[in-house]
C-alpha positions as CSV (number, residue, x, y, z in Angstrom):
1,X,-4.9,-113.4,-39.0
2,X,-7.8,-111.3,-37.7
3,X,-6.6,-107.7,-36.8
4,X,-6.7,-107.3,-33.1
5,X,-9.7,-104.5,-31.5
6,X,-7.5,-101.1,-30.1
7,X,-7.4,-101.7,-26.2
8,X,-10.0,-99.8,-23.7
9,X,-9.8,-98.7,-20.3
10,X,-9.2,-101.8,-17.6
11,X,-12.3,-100.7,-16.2
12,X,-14.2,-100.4,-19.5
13,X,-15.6,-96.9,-18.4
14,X,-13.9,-94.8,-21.5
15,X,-14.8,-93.8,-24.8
16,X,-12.9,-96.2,-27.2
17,X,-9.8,-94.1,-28.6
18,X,-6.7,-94.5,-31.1
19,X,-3.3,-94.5,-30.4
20,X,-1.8,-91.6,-28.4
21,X,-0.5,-88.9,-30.6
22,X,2.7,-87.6,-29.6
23,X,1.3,-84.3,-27.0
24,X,-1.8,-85.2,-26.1
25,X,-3.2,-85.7,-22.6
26,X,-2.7,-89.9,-21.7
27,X,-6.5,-90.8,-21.2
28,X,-5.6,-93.8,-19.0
29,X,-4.2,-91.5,-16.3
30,X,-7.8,-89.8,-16.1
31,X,-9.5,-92.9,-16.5
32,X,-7.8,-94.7,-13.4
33,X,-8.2,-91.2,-12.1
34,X,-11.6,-90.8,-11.9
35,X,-12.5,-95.0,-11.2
36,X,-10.2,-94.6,-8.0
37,X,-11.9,-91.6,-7.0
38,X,-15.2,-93.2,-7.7
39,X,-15.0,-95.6,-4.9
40,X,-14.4,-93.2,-2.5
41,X,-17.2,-90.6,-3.2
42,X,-21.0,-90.8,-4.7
43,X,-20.4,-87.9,-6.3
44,X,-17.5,-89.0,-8.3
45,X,-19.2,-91.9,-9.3
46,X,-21.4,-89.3,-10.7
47,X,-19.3,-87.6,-12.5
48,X,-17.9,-90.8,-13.7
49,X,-21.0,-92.0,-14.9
50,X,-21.6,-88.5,-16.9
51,X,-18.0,-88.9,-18.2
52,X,-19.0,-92.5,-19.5
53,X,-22.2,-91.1,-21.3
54,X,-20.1,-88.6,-23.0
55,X,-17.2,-90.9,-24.2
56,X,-19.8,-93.8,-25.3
57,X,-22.8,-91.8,-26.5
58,X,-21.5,-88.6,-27.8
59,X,-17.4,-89.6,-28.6
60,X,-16.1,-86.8,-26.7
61,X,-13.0,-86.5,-24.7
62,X,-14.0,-84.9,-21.2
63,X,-10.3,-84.4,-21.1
64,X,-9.8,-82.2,-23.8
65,X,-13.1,-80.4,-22.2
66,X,-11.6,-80.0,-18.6
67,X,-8.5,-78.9,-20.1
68,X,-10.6,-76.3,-22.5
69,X,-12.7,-74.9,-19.4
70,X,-9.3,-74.6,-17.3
71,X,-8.1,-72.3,-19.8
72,X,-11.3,-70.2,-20.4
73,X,-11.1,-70.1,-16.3
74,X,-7.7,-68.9,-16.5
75,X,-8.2,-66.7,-19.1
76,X,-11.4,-64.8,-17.4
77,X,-9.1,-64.4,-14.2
78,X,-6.1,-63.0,-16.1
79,X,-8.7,-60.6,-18.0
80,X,-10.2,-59.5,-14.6
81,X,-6.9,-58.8,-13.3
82,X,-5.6,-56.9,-16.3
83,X,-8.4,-55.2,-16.3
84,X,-8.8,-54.1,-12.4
85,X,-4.8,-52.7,-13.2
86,X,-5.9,-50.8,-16.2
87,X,-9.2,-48.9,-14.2
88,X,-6.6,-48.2,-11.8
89,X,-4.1,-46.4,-14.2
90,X,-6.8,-44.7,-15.7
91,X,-8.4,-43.3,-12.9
92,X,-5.5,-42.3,-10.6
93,X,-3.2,-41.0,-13.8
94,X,-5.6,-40.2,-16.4
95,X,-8.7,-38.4,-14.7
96,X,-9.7,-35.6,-12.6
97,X,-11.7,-36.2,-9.1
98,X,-13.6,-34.3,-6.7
99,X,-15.2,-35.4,-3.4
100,X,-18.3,-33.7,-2.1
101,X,-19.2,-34.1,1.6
102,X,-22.5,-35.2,2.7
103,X,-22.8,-32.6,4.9
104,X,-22.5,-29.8,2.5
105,X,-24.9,-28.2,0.2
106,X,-23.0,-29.1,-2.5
107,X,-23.5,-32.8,-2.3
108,X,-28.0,-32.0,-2.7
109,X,-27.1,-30.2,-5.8
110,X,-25.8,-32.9,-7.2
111,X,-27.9,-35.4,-5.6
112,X,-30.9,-33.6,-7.5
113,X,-29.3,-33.2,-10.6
114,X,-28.4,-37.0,-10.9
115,X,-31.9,-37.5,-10.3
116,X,-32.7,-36.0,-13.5
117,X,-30.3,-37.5,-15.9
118,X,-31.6,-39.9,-18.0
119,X,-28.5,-41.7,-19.0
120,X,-27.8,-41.9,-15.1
121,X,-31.1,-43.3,-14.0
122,X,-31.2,-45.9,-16.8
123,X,-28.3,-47.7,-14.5
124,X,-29.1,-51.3,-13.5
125,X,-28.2,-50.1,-10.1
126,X,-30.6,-47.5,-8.1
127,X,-32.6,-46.3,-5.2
128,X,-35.2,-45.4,-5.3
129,X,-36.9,-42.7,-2.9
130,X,-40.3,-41.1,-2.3
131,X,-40.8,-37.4,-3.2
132,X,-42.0,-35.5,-0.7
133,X,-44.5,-32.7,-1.3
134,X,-41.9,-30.0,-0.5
135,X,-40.1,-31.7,-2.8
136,X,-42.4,-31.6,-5.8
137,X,-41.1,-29.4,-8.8
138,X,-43.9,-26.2,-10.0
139,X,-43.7,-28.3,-13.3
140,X,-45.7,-31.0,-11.3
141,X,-48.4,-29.1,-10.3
142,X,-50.5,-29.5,-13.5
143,X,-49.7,-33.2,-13.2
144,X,-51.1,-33.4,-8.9
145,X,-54.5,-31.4,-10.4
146,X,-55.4,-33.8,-12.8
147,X,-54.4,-36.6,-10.7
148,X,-57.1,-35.1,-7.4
149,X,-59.7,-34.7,-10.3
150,X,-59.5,-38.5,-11.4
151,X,-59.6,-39.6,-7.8
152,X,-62.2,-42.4,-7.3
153,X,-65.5,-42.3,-4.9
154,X,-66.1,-45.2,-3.3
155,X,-69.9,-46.4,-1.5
156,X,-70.8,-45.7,1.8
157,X,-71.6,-49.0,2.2
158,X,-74.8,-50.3,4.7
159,X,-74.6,-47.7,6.9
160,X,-74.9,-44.7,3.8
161,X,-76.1,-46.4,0.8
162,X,-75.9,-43.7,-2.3
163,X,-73.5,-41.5,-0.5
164,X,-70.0,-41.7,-1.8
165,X,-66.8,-41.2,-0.1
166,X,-63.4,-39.9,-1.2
167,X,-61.0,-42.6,-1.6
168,X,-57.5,-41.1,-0.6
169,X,-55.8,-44.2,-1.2
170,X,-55.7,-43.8,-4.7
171,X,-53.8,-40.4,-4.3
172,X,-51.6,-42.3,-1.8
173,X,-50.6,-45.2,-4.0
174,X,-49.6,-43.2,-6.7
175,X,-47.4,-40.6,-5.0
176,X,-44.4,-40.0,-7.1
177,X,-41.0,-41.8,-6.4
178,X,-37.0,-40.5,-7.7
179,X,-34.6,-42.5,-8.4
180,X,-30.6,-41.7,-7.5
181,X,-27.6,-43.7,-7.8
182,X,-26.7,-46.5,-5.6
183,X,-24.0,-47.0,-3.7
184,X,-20.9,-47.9,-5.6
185,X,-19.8,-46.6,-9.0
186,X,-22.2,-45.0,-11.6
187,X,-20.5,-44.7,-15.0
188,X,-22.3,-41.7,-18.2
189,X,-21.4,-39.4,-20.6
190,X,-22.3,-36.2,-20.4
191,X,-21.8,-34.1,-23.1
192,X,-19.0,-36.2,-24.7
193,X,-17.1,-36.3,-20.8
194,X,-16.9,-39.5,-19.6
195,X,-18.0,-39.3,-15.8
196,X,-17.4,-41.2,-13.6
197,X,-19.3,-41.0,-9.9
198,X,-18.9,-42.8,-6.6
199,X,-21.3,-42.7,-3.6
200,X,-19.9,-44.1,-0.6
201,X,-20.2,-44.5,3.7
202,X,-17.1,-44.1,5.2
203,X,-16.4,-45.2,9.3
204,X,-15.4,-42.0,10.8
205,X,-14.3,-42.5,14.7
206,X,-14.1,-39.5,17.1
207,X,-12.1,-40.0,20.8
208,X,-12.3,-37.2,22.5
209,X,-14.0,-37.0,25.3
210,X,-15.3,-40.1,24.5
211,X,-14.9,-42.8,22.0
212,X,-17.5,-42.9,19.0
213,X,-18.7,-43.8,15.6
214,X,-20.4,-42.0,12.7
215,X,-21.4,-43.3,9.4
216,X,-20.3,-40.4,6.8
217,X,-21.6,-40.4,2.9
218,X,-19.5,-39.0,0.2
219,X,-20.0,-38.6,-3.3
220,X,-16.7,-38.8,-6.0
221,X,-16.9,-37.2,-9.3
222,X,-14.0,-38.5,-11.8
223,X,-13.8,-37.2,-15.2
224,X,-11.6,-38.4,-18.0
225,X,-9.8,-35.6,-18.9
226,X,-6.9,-33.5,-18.7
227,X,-8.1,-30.7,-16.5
228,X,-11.2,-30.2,-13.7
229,X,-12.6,-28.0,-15.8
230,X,-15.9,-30.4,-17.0
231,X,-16.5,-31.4,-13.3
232,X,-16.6,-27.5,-12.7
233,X,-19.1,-27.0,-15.3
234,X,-21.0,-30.2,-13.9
235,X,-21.2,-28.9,-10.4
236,X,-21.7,-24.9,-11.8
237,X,-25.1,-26.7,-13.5
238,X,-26.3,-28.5,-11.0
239,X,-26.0,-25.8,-8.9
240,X,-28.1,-23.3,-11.2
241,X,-30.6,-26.2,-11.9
242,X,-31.8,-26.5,-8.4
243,X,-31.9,-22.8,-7.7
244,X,-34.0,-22.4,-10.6
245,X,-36.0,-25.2,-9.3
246,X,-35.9,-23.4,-5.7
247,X,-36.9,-20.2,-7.1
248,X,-40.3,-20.5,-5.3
249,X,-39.4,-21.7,-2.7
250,X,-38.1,-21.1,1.0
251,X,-35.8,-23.2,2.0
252,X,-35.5,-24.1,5.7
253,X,-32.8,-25.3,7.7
254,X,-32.9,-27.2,11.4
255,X,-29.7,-28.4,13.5
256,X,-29.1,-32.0,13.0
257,X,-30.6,-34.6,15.0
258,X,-27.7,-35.2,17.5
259,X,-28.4,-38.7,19.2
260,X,-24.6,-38.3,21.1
261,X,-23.5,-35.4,23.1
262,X,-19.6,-35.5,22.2
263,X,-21.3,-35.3,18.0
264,X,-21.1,-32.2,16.4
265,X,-24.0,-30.6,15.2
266,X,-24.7,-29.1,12.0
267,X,-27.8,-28.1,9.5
268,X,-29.5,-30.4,7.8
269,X,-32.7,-29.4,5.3
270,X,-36.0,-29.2,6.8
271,X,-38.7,-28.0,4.4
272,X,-39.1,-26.6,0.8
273,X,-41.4,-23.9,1.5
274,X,-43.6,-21.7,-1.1
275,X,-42.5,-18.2,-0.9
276,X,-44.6,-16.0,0.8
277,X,-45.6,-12.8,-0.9
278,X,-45.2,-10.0,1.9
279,X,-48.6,-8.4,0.8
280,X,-50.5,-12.0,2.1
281,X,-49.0,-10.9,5.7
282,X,-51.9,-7.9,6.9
283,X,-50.0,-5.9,9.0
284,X,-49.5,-2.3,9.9
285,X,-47.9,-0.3,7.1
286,X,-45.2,1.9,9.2
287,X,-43.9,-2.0,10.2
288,X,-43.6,-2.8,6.5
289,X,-41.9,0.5,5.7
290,X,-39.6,0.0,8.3
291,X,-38.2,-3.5,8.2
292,X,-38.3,-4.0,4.6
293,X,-36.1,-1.3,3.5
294,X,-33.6,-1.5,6.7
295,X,-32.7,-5.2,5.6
296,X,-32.5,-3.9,2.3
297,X,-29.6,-1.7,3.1
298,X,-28.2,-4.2,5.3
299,X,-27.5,-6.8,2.4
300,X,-26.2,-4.5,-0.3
301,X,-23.0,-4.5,-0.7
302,X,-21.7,-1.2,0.0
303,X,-22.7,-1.6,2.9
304,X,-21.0,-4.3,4.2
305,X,-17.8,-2.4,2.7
306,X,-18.9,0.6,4.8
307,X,-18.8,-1.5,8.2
308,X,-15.7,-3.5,7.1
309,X,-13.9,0.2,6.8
310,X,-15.5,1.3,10.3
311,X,-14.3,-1.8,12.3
312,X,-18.2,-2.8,13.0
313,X,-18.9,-6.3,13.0
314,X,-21.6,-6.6,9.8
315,X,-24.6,-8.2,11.5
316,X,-27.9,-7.2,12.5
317,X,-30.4,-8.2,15.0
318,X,-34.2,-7.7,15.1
319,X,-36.6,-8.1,18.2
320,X,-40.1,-9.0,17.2
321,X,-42.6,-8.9,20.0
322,X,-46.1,-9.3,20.9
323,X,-49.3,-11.0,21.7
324,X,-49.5,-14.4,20.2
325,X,-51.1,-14.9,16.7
326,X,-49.9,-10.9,15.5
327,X,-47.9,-12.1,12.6
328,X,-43.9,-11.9,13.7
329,X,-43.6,-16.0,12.5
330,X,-45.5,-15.2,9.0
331,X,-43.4,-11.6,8.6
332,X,-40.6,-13.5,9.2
333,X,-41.3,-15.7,5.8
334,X,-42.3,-13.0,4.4
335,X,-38.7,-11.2,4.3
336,X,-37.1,-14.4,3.8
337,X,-39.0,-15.0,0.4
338,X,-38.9,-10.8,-0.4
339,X,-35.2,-11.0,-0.3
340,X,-34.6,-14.6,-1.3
341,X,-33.0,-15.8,1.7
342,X,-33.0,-19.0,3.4
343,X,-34.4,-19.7,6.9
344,X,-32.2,-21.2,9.9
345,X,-34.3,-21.9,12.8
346,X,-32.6,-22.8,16.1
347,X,-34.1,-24.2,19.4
348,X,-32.6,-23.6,22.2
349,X,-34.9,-26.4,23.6
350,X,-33.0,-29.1,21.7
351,X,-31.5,-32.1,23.4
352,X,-27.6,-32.1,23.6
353,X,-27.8,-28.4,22.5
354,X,-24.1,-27.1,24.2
355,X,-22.2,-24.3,24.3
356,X,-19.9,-26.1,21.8
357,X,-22.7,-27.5,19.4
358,X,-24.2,-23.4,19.6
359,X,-21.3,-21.9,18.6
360,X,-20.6,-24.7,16.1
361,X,-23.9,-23.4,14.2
362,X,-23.4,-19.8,14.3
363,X,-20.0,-20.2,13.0
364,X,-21.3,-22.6,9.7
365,X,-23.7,-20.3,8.9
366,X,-23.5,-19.1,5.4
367,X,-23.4,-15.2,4.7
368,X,-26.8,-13.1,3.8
369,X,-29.2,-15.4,5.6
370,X,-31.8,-15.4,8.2
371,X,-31.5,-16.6,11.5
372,X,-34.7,-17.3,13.7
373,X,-35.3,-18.3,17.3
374,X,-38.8,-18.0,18.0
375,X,-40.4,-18.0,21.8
376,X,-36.9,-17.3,23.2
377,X,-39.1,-16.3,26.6
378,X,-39.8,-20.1,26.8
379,X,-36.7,-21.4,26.0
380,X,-35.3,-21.4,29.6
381,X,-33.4,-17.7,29.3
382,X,-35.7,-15.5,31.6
383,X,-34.8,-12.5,33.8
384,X,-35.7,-13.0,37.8
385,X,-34.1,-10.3,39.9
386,X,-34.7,-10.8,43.9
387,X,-34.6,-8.0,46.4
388,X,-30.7,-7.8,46.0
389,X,-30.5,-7.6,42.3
390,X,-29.1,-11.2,41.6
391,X,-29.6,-12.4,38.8
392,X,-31.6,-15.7,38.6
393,X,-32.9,-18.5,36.0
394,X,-35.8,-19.9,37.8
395,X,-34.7,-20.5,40.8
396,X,-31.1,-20.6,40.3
397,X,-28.5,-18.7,42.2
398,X,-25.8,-18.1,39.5
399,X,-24.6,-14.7,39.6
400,X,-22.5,-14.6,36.4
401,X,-24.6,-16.6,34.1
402,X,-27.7,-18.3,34.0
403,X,-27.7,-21.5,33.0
404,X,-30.2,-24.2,31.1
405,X,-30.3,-27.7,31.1
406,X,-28.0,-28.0,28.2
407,X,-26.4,-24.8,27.3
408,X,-25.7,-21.5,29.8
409,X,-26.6,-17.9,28.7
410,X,-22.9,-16.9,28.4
411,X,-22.6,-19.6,26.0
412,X,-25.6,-18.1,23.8
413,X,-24.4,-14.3,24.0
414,X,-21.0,-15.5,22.5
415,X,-22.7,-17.5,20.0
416,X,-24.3,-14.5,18.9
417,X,-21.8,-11.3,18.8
418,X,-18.2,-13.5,19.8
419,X,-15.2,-13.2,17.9
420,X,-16.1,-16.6,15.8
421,X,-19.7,-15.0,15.2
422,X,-20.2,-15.0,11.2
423,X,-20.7,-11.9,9.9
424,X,-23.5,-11.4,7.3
425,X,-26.1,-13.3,8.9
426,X,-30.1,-11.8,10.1
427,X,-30.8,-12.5,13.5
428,X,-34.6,-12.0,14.3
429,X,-35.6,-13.6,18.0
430,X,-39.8,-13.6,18.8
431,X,-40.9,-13.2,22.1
432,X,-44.3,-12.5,23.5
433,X,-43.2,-11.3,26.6
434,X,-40.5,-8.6,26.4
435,X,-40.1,-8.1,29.7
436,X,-38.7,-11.3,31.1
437,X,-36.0,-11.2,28.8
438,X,-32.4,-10.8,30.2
439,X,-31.3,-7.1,29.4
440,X,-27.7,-8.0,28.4
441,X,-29.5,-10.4,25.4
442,X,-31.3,-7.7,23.7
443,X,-28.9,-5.0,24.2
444,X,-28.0,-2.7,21.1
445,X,-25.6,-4.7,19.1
446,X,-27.5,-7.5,19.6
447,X,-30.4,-6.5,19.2
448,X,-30.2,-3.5,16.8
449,X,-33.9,-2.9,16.4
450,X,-37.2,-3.5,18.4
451,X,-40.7,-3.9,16.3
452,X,-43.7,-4.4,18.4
453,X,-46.3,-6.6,16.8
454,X,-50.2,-5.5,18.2
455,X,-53.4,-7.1,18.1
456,X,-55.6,-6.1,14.7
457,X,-57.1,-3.0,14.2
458,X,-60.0,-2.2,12.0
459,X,-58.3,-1.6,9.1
460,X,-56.7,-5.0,9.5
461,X,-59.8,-6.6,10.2
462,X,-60.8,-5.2,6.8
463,X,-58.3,-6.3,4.9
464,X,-58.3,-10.2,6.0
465,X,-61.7,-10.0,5.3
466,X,-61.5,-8.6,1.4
467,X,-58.4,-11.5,1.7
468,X,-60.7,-14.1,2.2
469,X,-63.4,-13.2,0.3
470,X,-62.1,-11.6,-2.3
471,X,-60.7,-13.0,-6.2
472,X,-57.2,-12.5,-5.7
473,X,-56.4,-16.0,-5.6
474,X,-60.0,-17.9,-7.2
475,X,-60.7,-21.8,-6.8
476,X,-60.3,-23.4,-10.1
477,X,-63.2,-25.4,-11.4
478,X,-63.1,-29.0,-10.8
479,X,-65.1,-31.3,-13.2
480,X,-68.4,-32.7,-12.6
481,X,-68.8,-34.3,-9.3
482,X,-69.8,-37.3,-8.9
483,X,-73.2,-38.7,-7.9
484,X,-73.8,-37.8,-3.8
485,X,-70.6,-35.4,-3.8
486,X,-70.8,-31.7,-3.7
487,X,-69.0,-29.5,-5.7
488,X,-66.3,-27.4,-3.2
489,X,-67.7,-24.1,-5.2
490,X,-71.3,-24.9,-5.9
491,X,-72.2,-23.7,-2.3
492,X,-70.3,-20.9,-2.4
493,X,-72.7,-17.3,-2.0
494,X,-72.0,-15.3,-5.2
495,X,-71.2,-11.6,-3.8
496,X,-69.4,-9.1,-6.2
497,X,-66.3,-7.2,-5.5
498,X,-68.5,-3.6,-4.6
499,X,-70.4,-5.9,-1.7
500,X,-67.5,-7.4,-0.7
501,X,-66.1,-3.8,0.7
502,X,-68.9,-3.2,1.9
503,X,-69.1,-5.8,3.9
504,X,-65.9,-5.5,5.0
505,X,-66.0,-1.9,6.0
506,X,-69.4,-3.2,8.1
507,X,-67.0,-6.6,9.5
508,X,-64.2,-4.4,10.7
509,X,-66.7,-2.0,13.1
510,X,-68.2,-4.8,14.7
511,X,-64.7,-5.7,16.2
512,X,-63.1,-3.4,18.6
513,X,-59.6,-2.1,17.8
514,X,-56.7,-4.7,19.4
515,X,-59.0,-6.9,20.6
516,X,-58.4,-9.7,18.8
517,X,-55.3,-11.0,17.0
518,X,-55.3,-11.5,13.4
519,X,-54.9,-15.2,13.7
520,X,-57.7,-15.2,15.9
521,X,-60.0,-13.2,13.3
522,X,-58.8,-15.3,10.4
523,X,-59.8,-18.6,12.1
524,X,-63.3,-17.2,12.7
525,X,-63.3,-16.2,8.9
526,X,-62.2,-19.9,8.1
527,X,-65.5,-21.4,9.5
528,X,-67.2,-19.3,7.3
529,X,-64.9,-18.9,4.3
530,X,-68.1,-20.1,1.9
531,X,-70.8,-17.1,3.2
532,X,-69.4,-13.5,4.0
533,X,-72.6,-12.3,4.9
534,X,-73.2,-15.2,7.2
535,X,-69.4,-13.9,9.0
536,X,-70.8,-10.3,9.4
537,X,-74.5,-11.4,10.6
538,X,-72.0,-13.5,13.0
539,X,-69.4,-11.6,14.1
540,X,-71.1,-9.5,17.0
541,X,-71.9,-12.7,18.9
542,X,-68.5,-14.1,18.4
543,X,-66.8,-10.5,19.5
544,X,-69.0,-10.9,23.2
545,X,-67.3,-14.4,23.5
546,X,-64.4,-12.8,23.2
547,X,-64.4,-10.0,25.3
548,X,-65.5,-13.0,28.2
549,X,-62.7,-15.1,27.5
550,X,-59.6,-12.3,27.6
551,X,-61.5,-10.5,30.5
552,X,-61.9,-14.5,32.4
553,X,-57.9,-14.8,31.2
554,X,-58.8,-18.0,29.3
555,X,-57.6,-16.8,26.1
């Protein structure tokens, strides 16, 4: 008798099989299975179909395959799980953290720093930000020369043909970017530590007075190790890398932008500055030998021991005032860069600035810095006395304090010389008009000395003319210019050093003593920076336009 075929599926949709073995999955089940489901949905009768290719062409068992993938699924899920459990061990019992505040210096030195890791910014995960140019390191400046001297000249077009343009896009597009890590979790070594660091925006909510919401950033540094010691060391270097890099430069600090009333205000980082050499600022010498050495015995340290012993609160104030364009902004600068101090300007102008947001800034302030408030005469704190002797702010009858739109003068005065004042701190206030000032603001103790600033005399005159003509800081050559483009230099008179004096000493008669301010001599010198002979030939004519314009009162 013929031997009998091994029976198939009902439905004839299966691969052709042998008996069962004892433990194996029972195709039939998965067969009905899937032809029941079939009827129902097209996309079952899909798979079906694929599982019927499979079986007939290719003698596979879907079954064994579902069952396969179920466990790789499975597998991957217990993996992830174990896994998540053994991150979690490890970072809350076997490493060290430390969370840095966006809001305080701390978290831009290590901002910077991360920028220049390499095993940091090699991360799949970054953002990527454009540098500034108060930003740019002094190693880049060799780097921004050759890239202006490259720059491309494009036609004039119809309207010029053969004259060639400067094409500023080129130095646009290729303006330098940084990269910094993302938000989430950025994993390196650093020498042999393993680091781990976590930048993240918290939900903070604030109720009183009123409800509101801020978005704070934090950064987390975990190290896996059995003290903090290697995250010491990272945030000692990063430190001491960008004070090196800041070395040159002034840094300058603003209030924060506050776009609630019932938010806090702090500082925030304005502008990178290059220092300013105090010999660039032409001033009077007895100013110079004045202010520079009293601030130097200010900020030593015995000093601060010697009014700690006496009781005397350790601050000092400074009142610079004069005519407009006399220097008491660019002397300012000046003493910040001599002494290496950074530069917090307030102003008292600002929207939402209150009493409690005043104080909150004079009280964050860090020790040995400078504080400025320039034009305090416009800032809504003036002196109006009537017949009687009230005091007044523009029309106001408040005889205890006068008060701004956002802040009173009570409020400032405590801000100042309170209890909560920080100690340590420079307080210089400009003003060009003395006299409307309210006496009990620039009394002594807040206002330990007065420097008036004048217009220039001849001997300034002469020196911001040797300063502008003279080699103490020379162009350096460009390369060839291209067709229809001049040279910045080529038209530049050739007069020696000797000459130069002279013509100097010859610049300085032909302007009257305090006539003029020294910003308003150094813009006339601009015009002519090219041709010091054409500035002296000119001078006398520009002196008698002068004269007509402060006698008219249209200065």
């Amino acid at each position: 008798m013929d031997s009998e075929l091994p029976p198939t599926s009902q439905h004839g949709s299966g691969p052709t099989r042998a008996e069962a073995q004892p433990g194996s999955f029972p195709a039939d089940i998965f067969d009905n299975l899937l032809a029941t489901a079939g009827r129902a949905s097209p996309l079952a009768q899909f798979f079906l179909f694929i599982y019927q290719m499979l079986g007939l062409r290719l003698g596979l068992d879907l079954s064994v395959i579902m069952a396969l993938l179920g466990v790789f699924w499975v597998t991957i899920k217990i993996g992830g799980q174990a896994y998540t459990l053994v991150n979690a061990f490890i970072e809350n019992h076997l490493m060290h953290s430390v969370t840095v505040p966006h809001d305080d210096e701390i978290y831009t030195h290590v901002m910077a720093w991360l920028s220049k890791q390499e095993r940091v910014i090699k991360s799949s995960c970054l953002v990527a930000q454009t540098v500034k140019n108060d930003d740019c390191d002094d190693d880049d400046d060799d780097d921004d020369e050759d890239l202006e001297n490259t720059l491309d000249f494009t036609d004039g077009g119809d309207e010029n043909p053969g004259q060639q343009h400067l094409n500023l896009l080129k130095l646009i597009s290729r303006v330098r970017h940084q990269y910094f890590p993302a938000i989430g979790k950025t994993r390196f070594w650093h020498k042999n530590r393993y680091f781990v660091v976590r930048r993240s925006k918290i939900l903070v909510m604030t109720t009183s007075p009123f409800p509101s919401e801020m978005n704070m950033e934090e950064i987390k540094i975990s190290c896996l190790w059995s003290s903090r010691e290697p995250i010491d060391k990272l945030l000692l270097e990063a430190k001491e890398m960008y004070y090196c890099e800041m070395k040159k430069k002034t840094i300058i600090y603003r209030p924060e932008v506050m776009d609630h009333p019932t938010r806090p205000s702090s500082w925030r980082l304005a502008a990178r500055r290059p220092k300013r050499s105090k010999e660039t600022v032409i001033l009077p010498g007895t100013i110079k030998d004045f202010v520079i050495p009293d601030i130097r015995e200010f900020l030593m340290t015995i000093t601060e021991r010697w009014y700690t012993a006496r009781d005397i609160p350790w601050r000092r104030g400074y009142l610079f005032f004069g005519p407009p364009g006399t220097g008491k902004t660019s002397f300012v600068a000046a003493i910040a860069a001599y002494f290496l101090l950074d530069i917090y300007i307030i102003n008292l102008s600002e929207p939402n600035m209150t009493d409690a947001n005043l104080l909150r800034l004079f009280r964050d302030l860090p020790r040995r810095c400078m504080v400025l408030i320039e034009d305090i005469d416009v800032s809504g704190i003036q002196r109006d006395r009537d017949s009687k002797g009230v005091e007044r702010n523009r029309g106001t009858t408040n005889r205890i304090a006068m008060i701004t739109e956002s802040f009173s003068f009570g409020g400032l005065l405590n801000a100042i010389d309170g209890v909560a004042a920080q100690e340590g701190r420079i307080l210089i206030m400009t003003t060009n008009k003395p006299e409307s000032l309210d006496e009990a603001l620039i009394r002594p103790g807040r206002v330990d000395v007065k420097v008036e600033f004048h217009n220039a005399t001849k001997q300034q005159s002469a020196a911001l003319f040797c300063r502008m003509y003279g080699d103490s800081t020379p162009l350096k050559p460009n390369k060839p210019a291209s067709k229809g483009i001049k040279d910045q230099n080529n038209d530049k008179v050739s007069v020696s050093q000797e000459e130069i004096k002279s013509l100097s000493e010859e610049f300085s008669e032909k302007i009257p003593d305090r006539l003029c301010s020294p910003a308003e001599i150094q813009e006339f010198l601009l015009l002519r920076k090219k041709d010091p002979r054409k500035a002296v030939d000119e001078v006398e004519s520009w002196v008698e336009k002068m004269k007509e314009q402060k006698n008219s009162g249209s200065n």
